[in-house]
N, C-alpha and C positions, 0 to 999 in steps of 0.2 A: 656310690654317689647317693647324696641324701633324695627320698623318695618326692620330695615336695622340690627340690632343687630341676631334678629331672624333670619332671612335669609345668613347671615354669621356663624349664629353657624349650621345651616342645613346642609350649602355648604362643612365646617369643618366635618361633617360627614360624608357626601355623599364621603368625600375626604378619609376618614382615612376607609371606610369599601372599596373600590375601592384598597386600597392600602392593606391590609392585605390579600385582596383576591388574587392580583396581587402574593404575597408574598407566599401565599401559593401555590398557580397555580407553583410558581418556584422552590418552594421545593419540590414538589411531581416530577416532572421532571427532577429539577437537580439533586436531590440524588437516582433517580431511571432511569440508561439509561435507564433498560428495557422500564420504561411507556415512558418516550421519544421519541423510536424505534418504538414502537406502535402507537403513537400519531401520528407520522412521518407520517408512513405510512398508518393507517387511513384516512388522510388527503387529501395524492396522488391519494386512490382510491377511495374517496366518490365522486361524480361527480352529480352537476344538469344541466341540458341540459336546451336550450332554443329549441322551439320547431318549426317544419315547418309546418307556415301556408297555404293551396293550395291555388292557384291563380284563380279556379271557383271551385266553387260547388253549388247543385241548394237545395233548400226545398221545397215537394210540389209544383214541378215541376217546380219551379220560380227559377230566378237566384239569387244568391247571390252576390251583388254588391262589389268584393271582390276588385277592382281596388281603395277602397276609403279609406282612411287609419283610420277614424276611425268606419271604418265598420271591417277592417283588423285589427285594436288593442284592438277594442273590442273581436273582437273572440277570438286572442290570449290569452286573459285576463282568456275567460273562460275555452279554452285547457289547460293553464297551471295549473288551479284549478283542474281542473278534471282529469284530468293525473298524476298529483302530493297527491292527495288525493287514495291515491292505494287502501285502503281497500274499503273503497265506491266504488270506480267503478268498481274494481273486482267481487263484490258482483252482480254490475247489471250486469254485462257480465255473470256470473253463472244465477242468475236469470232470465236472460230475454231466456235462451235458453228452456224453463220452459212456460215462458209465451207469446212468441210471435206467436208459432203457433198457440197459442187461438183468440188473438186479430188480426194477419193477414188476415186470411179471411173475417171477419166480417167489418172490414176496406175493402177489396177491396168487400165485398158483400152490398156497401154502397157506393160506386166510394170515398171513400176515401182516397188521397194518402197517401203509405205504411208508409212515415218518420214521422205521427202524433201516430207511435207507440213510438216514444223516448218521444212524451210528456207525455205521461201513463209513463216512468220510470220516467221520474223527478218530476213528480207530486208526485210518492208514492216511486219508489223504486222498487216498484212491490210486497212491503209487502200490503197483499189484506186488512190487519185491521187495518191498518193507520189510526188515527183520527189527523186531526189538530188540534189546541188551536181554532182554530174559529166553530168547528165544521163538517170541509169536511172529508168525508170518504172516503174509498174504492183505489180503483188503479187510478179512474179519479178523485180523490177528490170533490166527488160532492158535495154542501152544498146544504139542504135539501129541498127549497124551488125550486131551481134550478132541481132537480131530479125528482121531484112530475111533473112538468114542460112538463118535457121527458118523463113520465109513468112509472118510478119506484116506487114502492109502498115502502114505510116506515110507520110502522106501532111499536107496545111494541113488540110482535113478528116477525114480517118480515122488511129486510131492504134491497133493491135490491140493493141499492148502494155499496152494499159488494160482489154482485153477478157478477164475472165477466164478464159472457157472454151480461147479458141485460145492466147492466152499460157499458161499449162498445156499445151498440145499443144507446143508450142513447147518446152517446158521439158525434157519428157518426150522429145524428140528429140536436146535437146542432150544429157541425162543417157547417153541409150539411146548413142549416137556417145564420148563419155567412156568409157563403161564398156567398149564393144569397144577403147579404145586401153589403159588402165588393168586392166581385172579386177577391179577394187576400187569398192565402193560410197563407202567413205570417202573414198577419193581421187578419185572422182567430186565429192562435194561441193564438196571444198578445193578443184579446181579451176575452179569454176561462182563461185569468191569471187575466185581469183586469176590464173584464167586458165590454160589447157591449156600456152601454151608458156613461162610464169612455173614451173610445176608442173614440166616435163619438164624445164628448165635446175634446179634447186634439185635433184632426183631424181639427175640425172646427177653435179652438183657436189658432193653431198654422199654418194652411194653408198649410196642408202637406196631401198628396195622396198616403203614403206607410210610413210600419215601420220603416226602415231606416235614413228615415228624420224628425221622431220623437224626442222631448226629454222625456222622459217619468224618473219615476220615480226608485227607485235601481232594484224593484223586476222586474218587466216589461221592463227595459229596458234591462237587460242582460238574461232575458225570453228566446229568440229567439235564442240567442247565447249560450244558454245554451244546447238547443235541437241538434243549428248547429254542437256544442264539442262534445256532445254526438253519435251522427251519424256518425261523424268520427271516435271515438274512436271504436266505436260497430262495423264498416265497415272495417278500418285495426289495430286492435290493438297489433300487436306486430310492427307497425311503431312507437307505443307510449309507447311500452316498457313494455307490458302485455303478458305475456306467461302463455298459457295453454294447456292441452291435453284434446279432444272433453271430455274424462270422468272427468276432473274434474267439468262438468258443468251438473248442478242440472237438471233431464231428467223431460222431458211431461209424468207423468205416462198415459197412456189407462183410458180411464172413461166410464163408464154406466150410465144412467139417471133409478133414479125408481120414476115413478110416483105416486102421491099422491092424493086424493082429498076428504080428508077426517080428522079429528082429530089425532092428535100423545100425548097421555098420555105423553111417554117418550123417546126422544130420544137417552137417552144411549141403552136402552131392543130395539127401534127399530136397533143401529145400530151392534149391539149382533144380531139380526138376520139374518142382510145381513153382518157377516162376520167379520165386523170391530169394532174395538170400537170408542167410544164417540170422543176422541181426533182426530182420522182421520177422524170421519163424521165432526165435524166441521171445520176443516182444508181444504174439500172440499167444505164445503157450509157455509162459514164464515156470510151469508145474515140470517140464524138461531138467530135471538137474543135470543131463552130461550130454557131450556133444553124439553118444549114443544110445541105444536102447536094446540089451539081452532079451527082453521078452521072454524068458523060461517057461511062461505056463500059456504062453499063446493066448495071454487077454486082450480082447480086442479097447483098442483108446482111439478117442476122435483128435485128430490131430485140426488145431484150427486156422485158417489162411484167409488172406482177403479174399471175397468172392472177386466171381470173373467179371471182369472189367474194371477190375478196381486196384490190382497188384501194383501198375504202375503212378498210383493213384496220388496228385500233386496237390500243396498246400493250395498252392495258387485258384485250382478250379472249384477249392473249396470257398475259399475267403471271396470271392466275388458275388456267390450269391448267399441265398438268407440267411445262414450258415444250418442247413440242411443238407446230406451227403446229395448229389444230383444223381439222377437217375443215369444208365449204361445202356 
């Protein structure tokens, strides 16, 4: 068929389904005020806002070059994603009030600054068993050779990468080793997404001495702006149109460590002992790859469990008050 023939009988279609649906769109309307009235006013009250970007803010104690416009459109770019995607970020504003008092101390027991806690949300979410398609786990996404690197052990049974407390140590070693090659927090970041010798070739090649005056690629380049969105949304979020009461945000239950240093047959019958079952023991110690543990070298592991008073611990006597765990 001739090539100009075909692309007129397309066009002919594209035309004639545009038109019937026009058509219908008018009959449903016009023979129905009511949907009309509705539509009307539907329309009046759905409202998307464009949003306000600050004029300083700093990451990891550095400024943010906010006077440059496409350091300023870039950010906006990521505010409006991230503001606009509700359930996602909702989810990490529940989440993170869950997990940050795990990961803040060990951050500043580490002199590292506090804002490299929103990179842990964007990397994972703050769901602790996140695996990527490439292989990174855990809350810092660590890929495997990368972790062994830092001292987590990954092993058919043990995977510390899933372990939040030590993957956080971890984290805080790579960052701390970054920053002595860099000087820069920010390019500390970009490189913990792209990699140290990704970062020093692009540095060299393009003659640039900070992130900012980087061009880097989609993932990496809106990396940084991504963390910057997220700090602000987590910092004033009902300026961005997120409204919550402290209880609907997922509490820090209390935890004990029971120590181990020896074989586990089974961990459903151990965790039938202390109290709880299988499902909550591994929901606190997601680093369990199997339902047991050989132990061959007799290393002692903290295994971690609600503390006492808290095992049988109900949404309910959560959600009633300021959404702070209550005292036992």
């Amino acid at each position: 068929m001739n090539k100009s023939i075909k692309n007129l009988l397309v066009l002919i279609v594209f035309l004639s389904g545009f038109y019937l649906t026009a058509q219908l769109f008018n009959y449903s309307t016009a023979d129905d005020p009511a949907a009309k009235t509705t539509n009307s006013e539907y329309m009046s009250r759905y409202n998307v806002y464009a949003l306000q970007t600050p004029d300083k803010m700093r990451f990891g104690r550095e400024k943010v070059p906010l006077d440059r416009w496409d350091v300023k459109e870039a950010l906006d770019r990521e505010l409006l994603v991230n503001t606009y995607w509700q359930s996602q970020t909702m989810l990490f504003l529940k989440r993170a009030n869950r997990y940050f008092p795990i990961i803040e101390p060990i951050l500043k027991d580490h002199d590292i600054p506090e804002d490299f806690k929103y990179l842990a949300l964007i990397e994972s979410g703050f769901l602790p068993t996140i695996k990527s398609p490439v292989g990174a786990v855990g809350i810092w996404q660590f890929m495997s050779g990368t972790a062994k690197d830092y001292g987590l052990e990954i092993s058919t049974e043990i995977d510390e990468r899933y372990n939040i407390e030590k993957s956080t140590i971890a984290a805080c070693k790579y960052f701390r080793k970054s920053y002595e090659k860099y000087g820069s927090w920010t390019l500390v970041a970009a490189s913990y997404n792209a990699g140290r010798r990704f970062l020093d070739k692009q540095l060299k090649l393009q003659n640039a001495g900070n992130y900012y005056d980087l061009l880097l690629g989609e993932e990496t380049g809106r990396y940084v702006y991504r963390i910057l969105a997220i700090k602000l949304i987590m910092e004033r979020p009902a300026d961005f149109g997120f409204r919550f009461r402290k209880s609907d945000l997922y509490p820090n239950i209390p935890t004990q460590k029971v120590k181990i240093n020896s074989a586990v047959k089974d961990f459903a019958l151990f965790a039938k002992k202390h109290g709880v079952n299988y499902k909550i023991l591994k929901n606190f110690n997601p680093w369990l790859r199997k339902p047991y543990l050989t132990n061959k070298y007799k290393k002692e592991y903290e295994i971690t469990l609600p503390a006492k008073g808290y095992i049988n611990f109900a949404f309910s006597d959560y959600k009633i008050r300021d959404g702070s765990v209550p005292k036992k």
